[in-house]
N, C-alpha and C positions, 0 to 999 in steps of 0.2 A: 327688448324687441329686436327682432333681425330686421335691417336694411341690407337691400338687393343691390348689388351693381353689375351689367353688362357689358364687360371689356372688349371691345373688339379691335384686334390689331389693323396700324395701318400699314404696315412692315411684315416682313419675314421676321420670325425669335430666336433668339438665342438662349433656347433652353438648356444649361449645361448643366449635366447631373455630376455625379462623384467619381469618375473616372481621372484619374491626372491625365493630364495633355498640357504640349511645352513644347517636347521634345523635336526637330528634325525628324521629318517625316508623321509625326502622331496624328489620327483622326480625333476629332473632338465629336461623343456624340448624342444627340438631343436627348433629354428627356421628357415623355406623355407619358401620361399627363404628369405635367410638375408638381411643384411642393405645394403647401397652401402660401409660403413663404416668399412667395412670387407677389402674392397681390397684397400680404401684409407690407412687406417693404415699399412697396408702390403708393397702396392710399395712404402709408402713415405719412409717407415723404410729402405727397400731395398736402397733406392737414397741416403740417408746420409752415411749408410755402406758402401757402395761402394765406397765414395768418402773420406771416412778415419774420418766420423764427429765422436764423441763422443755421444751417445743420452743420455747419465745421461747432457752433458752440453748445448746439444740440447734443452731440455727441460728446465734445467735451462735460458735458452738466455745467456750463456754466450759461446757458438760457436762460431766460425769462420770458417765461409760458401765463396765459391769462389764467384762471384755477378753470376754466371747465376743460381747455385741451390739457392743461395737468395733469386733471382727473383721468382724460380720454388717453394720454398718449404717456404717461409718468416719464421714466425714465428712459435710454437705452437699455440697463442692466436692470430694473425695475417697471417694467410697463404700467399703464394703469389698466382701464376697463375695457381698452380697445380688443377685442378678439377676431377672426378669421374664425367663421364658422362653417363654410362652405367653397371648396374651390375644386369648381367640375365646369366641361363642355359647355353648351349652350348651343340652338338654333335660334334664330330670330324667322316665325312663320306668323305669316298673316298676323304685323305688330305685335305679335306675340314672343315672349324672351321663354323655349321651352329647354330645360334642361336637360342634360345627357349623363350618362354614368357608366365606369366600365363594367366588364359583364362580372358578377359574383364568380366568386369562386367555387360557389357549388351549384353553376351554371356549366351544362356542355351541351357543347354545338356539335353535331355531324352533321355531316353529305352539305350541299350547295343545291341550289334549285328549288324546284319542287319534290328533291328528294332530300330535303333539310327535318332534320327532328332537332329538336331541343327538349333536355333531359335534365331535370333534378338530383344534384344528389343526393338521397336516401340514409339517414343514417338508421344503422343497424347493430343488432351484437352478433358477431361472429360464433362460428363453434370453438370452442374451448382448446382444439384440435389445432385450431392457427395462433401462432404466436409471432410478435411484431414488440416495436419499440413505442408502437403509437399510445398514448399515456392517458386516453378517455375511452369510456366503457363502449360507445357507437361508433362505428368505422362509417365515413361520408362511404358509401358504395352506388354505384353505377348499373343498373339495373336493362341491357337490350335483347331483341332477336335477334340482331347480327351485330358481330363487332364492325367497326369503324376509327376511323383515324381523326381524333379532335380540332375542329378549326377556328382558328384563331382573326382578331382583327376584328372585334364584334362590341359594339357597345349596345348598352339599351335608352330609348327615348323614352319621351315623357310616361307616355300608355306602355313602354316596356315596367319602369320603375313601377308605376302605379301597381300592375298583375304580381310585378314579383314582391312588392310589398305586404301583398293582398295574398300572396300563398297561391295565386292564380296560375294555371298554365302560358307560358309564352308561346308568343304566334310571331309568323315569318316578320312580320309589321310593325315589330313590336324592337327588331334591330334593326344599328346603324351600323355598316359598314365604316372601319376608319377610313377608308378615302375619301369617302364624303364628307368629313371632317375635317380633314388636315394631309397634307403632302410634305414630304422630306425635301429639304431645298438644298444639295452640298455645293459650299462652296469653297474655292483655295484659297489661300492666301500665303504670304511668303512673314517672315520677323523682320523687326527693324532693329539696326545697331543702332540704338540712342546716342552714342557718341560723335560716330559718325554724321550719323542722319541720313543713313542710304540701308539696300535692302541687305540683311545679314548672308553669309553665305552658308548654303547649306539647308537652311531651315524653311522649308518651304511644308504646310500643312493643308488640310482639310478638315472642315468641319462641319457638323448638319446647323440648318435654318428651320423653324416650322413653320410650314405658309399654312394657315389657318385656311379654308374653303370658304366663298362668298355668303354673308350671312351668318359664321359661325364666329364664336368667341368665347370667353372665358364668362360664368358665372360666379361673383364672388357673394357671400354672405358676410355682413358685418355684425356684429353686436359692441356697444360700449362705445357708440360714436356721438350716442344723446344728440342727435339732430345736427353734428358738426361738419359729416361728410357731406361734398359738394352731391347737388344733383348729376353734373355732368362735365363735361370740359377733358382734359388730354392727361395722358400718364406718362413717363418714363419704365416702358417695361421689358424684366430680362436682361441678358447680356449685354453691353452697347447703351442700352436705355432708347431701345425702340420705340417709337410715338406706338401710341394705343388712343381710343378715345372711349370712354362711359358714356352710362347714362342710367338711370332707375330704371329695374328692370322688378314688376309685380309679377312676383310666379307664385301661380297657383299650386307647390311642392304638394305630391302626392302625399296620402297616408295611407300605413298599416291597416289591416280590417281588427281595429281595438276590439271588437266585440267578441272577434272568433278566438283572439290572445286570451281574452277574460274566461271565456270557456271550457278552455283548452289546458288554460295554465301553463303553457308554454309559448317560447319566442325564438327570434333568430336577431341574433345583434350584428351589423355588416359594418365595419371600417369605411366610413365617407372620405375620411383623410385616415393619411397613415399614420399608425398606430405604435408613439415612442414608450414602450411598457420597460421597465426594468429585470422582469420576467420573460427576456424576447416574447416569444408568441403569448405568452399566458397574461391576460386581462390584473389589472391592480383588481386588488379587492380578495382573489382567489384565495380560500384557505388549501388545506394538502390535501383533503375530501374534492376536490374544485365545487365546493359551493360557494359562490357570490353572494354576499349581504351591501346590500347599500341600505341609507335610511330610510326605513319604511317596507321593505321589501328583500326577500331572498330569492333564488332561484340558483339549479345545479346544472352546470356544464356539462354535457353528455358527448359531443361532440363538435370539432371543430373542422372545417376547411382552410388553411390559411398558407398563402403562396411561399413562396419561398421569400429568405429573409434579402433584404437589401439595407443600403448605407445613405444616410442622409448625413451632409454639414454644411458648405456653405459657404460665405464671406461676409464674415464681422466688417461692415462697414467703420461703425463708431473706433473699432478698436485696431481697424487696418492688420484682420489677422483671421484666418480661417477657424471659421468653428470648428466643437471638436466633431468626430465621425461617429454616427450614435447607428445602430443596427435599428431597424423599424422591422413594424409586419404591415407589408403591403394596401394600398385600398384595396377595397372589397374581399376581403378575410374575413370570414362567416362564422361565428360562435353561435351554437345550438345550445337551447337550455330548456326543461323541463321543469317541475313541481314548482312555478312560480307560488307565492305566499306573497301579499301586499294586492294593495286598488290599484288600480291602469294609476292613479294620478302619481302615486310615488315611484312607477317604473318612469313615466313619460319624463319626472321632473327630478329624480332623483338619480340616474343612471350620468348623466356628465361631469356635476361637481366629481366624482368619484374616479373618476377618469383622467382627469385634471390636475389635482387634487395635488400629485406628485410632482410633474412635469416643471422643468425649469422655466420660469418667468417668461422668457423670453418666446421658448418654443410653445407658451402658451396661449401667447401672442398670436402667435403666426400659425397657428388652428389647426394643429395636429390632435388626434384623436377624439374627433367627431364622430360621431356613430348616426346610424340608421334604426331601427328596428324595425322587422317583418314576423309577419305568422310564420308558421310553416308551411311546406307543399301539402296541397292537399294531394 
């Protein structure tokens, strides 16, 4: 069972992605949305505090854990059941925790206004006439009466997710503007000679904060916490270990229209978190054909959307040493699939172990490669 929590900062973040910065004169700068690896470090750290562990021996492995948070939190190098299942946006409207998601990748925006369209991409087979590097039989294509220039800064709300899960058309209503969301906060600051104890010379930096918008915050998903996470109380989170505070947040997560998939026999699978595959872009499971077989079920990859590659790593706390730098495929990276074979029941429950399946322990943990599934555009 998933447990919900609703993070909401009480501070500016210090979201810092994979960029080095050090240096005299370097900008340091934010990443949105962050890793899932944000709120696994946070509740785990919460779970052991609470429970009186030590984290200098935690880390060491020389703790003694009671067997249910054993279970829940194993090792550093060995986790147990605890997972990160979800970490996206969130509004809090009318006591309600509704959540946000960025825009798919085979989503586009033109014009502003009342002269805004929003457009699916379509995948198709091209004429035989065009040749490309691109390695699946349907090219995503973009289909207007007038060309346009794509706009960016677009996420979707609860009734966005729900339509495009649904294969449904998007309406003006259906997106959030990032500023309604979160605002860039830079700030300077100078290094300190630890020897001395005065300010270094030379090295004077800037670096972004992310001030979160009134009401808004982090939705995290948990599984493998078997009743042990707190309802509520304060976090350490991000750079710094900025106060944050939870609380149980019941979201009513939209669903896919199962019945028009069963139909159809076909799906669209979207990256909730990003996607650590060993085949950069290409899903575990794929044979050279790209058909996917999981247990119970097949289905053939015809075409994909998926952003350009970026670099996840981090800081090994336990081990006081930067993980390694692993390439990912971005959230919302869109896999199209056709001639499904198997019931709804083994796609809905058999598509994550397989996913998983591979991934080091750790980064299993901390709830990379979550997925979505949707219909397609009608």
């Amino acid at each position: 069972m998933t447990e919900y929590r609703f993070i909401e900062p009480l501070d500016v973040l210090y979201l810092r992605g994979n960029k080095l910065f050090g240096d005299g004169g370097a900008h340091g700068a934010a990443l949105m949305p962050p890793w899932p690896s944000l709120a696994a470090g946070a509740l785990r750290s919460r779970l052991l505090t609470d429970h009186g562990v030590d984290l200098a021996a935690f880390a060491a492995g020389t703790a003694v854990l009671d067997p249910a948070l054993a279970a829940c939190l194993g090792t550093p190098s060995h986790p147990g059941s605890f997972r990160i299942t979800a970490l996206t946006l969130a509004q809090r409207k009318n006591d309600q925790i509704e959540p946000c998601f960025p825009l798919p990748a085979d989503v586009v925006i033109q014009g502003q206004g009342e002269q805004q369209r929003r457009h699916y991409l379509h995948p198709r087979q091209l004429s035989a006439r065009l040749a490309g590097s691109y390695p699946l039989p349907e090219w995503p294509t973009l289909t207007t009466d007038q060309p346009a220039k794509p706009e960016s800064g677009y996420w979707l709300n609860r009734a966005g997710l729900a339509a495009y899960l649904g294969g449904e058309p998007l309406r003006a209503d259906h997106l959030v503007k990032t500023s309604v969301l979160w605002q860039l906060d830079p700030r300077l600051g100078i290094a300190l000679d630890s020897h001395r104890r005065t300010a270094a010379d030379s090295r004077i930096y800037t670096a972004e904060t992310v001030a979160l918008c009134r009401d808004v915050g982090f939705l995290a998903g948990v599984q493998g916490a078997d009743g042990l996470l707190p309802q509520d109380g304060l976090l350490r989170l991000g750079g710094d270990g900025r106060a944050a505070r939870f609380e149980v947040a019941r979201v009513p997560w939209p669903e896919p229209d199962w019945r028009r998939i069963a139909q159809e026999r076909r799906f669209r699978l979207i990256l909730a978190t990003p996607g650590l595959f060993t085949g950069g872009w290409r899903l575990p499971g794929l044979n050279d054909n790209h058909e996917w077989c999981w247990g119970g079920g097949t289905a053939q990859l015809v075409s994909a959307c998926v952003s350009r590659a970026e670099v996840v790593s981090g800081w090994d706390l336990a081990n006081w040493r930067p993980k390694p730098a692993l390439r990912i495929a971005p959230v919302g990276s869109v896999y199209g699939f056709r001639d499904f074979t198997g019931d709804l029941a083994a796609l809905q429950e058999g598509l994550l172990p397989g996913l998983i399946e591979d991934l080091e322990p750790m980064r299993r943990a901390e709830g990379f490669n979550n997925v979505l599934i949707a219909a397609w555009p009608r």
